[in-house]
C-alpha positions as CSV (number, residue, x, y, z in Angstrom):
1,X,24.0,64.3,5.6
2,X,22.1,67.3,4.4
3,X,18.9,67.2,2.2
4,X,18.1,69.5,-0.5
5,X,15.4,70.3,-3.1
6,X,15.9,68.0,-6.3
7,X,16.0,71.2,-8.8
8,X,19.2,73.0,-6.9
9,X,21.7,73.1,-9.2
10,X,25.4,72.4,-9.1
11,X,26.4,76.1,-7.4
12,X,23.2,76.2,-4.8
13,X,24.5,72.5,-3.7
14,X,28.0,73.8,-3.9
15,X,26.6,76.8,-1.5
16,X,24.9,74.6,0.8
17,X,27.7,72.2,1.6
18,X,29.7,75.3,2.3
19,X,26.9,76.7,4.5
20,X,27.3,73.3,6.6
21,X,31.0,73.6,7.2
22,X,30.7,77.4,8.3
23,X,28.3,76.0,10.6
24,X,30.5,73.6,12.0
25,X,29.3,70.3,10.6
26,X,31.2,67.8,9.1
27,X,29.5,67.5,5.9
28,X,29.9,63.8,4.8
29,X,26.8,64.3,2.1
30,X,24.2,66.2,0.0
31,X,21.1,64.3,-0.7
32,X,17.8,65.1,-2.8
33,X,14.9,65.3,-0.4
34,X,12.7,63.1,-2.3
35,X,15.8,60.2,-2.3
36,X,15.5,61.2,1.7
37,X,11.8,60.6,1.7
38,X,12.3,57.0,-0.1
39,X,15.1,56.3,2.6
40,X,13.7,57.3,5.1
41,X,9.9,54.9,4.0
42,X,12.5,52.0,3.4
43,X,11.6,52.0,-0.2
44,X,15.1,51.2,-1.1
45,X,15.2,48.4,1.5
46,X,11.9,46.9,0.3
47,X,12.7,43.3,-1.8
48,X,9.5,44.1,-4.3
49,X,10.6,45.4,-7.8
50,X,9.1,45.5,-11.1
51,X,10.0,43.2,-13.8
52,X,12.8,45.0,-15.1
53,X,14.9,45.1,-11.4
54,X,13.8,48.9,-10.6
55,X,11.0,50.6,-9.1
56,X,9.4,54.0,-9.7
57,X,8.1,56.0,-6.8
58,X,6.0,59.4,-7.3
59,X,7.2,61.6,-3.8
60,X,4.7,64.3,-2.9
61,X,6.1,66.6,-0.5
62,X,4.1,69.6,0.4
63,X,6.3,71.3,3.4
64,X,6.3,74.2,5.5
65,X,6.6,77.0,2.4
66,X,7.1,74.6,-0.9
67,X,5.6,71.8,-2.6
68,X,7.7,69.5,-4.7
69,X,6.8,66.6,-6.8
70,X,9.4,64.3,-7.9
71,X,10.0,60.7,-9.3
72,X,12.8,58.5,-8.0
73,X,13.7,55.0,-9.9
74,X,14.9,52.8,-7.3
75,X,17.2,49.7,-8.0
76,X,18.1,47.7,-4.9
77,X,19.8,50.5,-2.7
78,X,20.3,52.9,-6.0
79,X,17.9,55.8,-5.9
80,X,17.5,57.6,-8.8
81,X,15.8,61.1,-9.4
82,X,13.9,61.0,-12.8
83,X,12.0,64.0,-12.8
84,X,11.1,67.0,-10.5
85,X,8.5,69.3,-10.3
86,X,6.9,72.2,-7.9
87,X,6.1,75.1,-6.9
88,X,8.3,77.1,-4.3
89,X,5.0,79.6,-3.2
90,X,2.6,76.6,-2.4
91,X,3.5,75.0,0.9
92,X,2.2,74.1,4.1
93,X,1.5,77.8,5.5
94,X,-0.7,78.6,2.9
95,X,-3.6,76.0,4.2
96,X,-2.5,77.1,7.7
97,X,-3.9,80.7,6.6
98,X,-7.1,79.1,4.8
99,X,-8.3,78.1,8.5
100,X,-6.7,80.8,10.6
101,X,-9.0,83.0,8.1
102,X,-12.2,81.1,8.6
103,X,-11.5,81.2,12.0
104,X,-11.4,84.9,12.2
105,X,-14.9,85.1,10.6
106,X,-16.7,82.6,12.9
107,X,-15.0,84.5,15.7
108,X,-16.4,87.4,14.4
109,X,-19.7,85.8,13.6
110,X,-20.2,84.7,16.9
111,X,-18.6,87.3,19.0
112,X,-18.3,90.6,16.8
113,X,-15.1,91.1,17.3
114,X,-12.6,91.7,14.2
115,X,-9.5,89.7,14.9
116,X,-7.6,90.2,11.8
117,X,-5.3,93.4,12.9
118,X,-4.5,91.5,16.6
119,X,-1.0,90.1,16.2
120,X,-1.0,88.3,19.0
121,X,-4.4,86.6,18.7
122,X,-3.4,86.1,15.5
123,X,-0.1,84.2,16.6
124,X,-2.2,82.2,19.2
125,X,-4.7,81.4,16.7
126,X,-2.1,80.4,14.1
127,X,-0.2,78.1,16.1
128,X,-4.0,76.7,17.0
129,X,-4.6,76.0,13.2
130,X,-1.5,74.6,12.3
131,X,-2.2,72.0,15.5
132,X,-5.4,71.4,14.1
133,X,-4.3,70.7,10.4
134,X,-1.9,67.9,11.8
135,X,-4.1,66.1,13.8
136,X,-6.5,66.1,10.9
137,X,-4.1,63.7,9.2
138,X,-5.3,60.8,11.4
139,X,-8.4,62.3,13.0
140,X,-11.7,63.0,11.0
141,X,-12.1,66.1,12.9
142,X,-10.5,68.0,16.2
143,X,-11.2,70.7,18.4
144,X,-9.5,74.1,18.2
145,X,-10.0,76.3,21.1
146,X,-8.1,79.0,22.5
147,X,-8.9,80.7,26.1
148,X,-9.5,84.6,25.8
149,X,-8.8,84.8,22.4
150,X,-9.2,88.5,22.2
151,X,-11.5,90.9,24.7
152,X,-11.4,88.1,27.2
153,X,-13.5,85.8,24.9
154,X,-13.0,82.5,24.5
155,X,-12.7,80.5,20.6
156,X,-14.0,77.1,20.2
157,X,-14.9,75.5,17.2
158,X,-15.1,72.2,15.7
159,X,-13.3,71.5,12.3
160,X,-13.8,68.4,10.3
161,X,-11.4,67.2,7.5
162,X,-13.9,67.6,5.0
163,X,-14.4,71.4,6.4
164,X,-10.4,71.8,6.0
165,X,-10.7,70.4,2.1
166,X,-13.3,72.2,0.9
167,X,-11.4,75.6,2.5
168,X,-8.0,74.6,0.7
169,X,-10.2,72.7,-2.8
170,X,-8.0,76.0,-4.7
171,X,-4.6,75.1,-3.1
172,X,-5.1,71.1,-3.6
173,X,-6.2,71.9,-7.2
174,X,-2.5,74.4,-7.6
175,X,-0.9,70.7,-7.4
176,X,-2.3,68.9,-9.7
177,X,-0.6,70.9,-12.9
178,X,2.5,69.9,-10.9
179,X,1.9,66.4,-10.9
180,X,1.5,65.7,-14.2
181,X,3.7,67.7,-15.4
182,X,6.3,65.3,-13.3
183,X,4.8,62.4,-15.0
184,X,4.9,64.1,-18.7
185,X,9.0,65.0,-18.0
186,X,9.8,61.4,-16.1
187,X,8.4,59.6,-19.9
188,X,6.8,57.0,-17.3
189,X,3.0,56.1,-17.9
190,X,1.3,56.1,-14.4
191,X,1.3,52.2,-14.5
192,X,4.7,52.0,-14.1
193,X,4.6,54.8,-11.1
């Protein structure tokens, strides 16, 4: 089973299933990633429903290099995708790059040395932030350091989750256009979301 983004259209989905069997797979099914996010939660196995025998889900999926907003309906194991919205420049590498560049200026602060044409310190120090974003999801703050960062000298800082949200305040606020326009296009009033 194969997910895709819920705004391919009928010859992208066509292109992907094809993609599959050149690959070798036995393609038994193409699936919208946000009915693969409600799966894979267990909203579809879940015995609370609303009133009318359906629930509506909002699924906010900011990955790797897109962000996608959609609403599903679910109805016992029936998942529905009422509306879709997003934006495929806004994604996960984009607040990887708002640290990696306030790192390079509080290595610079501290050390006077200009990081920013080093590829490979830049690698190191990307892999570093991307590390540090995840474990901000269930940590108030973590430790970033990286041994001989560049001219033999060492990078430790502390970043805290509200550090990380004020540096990516313009990239949250990108979303929120996004979000209701979901809302607008699914005729749903946020009650019943």
């Amino acid at each position: 089973v194969i997910t895709i983004p819920a705004y391919f259209n009928g010859s992208q989905r066509q292109a992907t299933k094809d993609a599959g069997k050149i690959a070798g797979l036995n393609v038994l099914r193409i699936i919208n990633e946000p009915t693969a996010a409600a799966m894979a939660y267990g909203l579809d196995k879940k015995e609370k429903t609303e009133v009318n025998g359906h629930r509506n889900v909002f699924v906010f999926d900011l990955g790797g290099g897109t962000f996608d907003v959609s609403i599903v309906q679910i109805e016992k194991e029936l998942i529905q995708v009422l509306a879709t919205d997003g934006d495929t420049h806004l994604g996960g590498g984009d607040f990887d790059q708002k640290i990696i560049e306030y790192c390079v200026g509080e290595f610079k602060k501290t050390t006077k040395i200009d990081i920013s044409n080093n590829k490979r310190a830049l690698m190191r120090l990307k892999n570093s932030c991307e590390l540090a974003k995840r474990n901000l999801s269930s940590n108030p703050q973590t430790e970033i350091y990286i041994d001989a960062l560049a001219e033999n000298q060492d990078f430790t800082i502390t970043l805290t989750r509200d550090k990380f949200e004020s540096l990516c305040n313009e990239l949250f606020k990108q979303c929120i256009p996004h979000m209701k326009n979901v809302i607008k296009e699914s005729k749903l009033k946020k009650q019943s979301i």
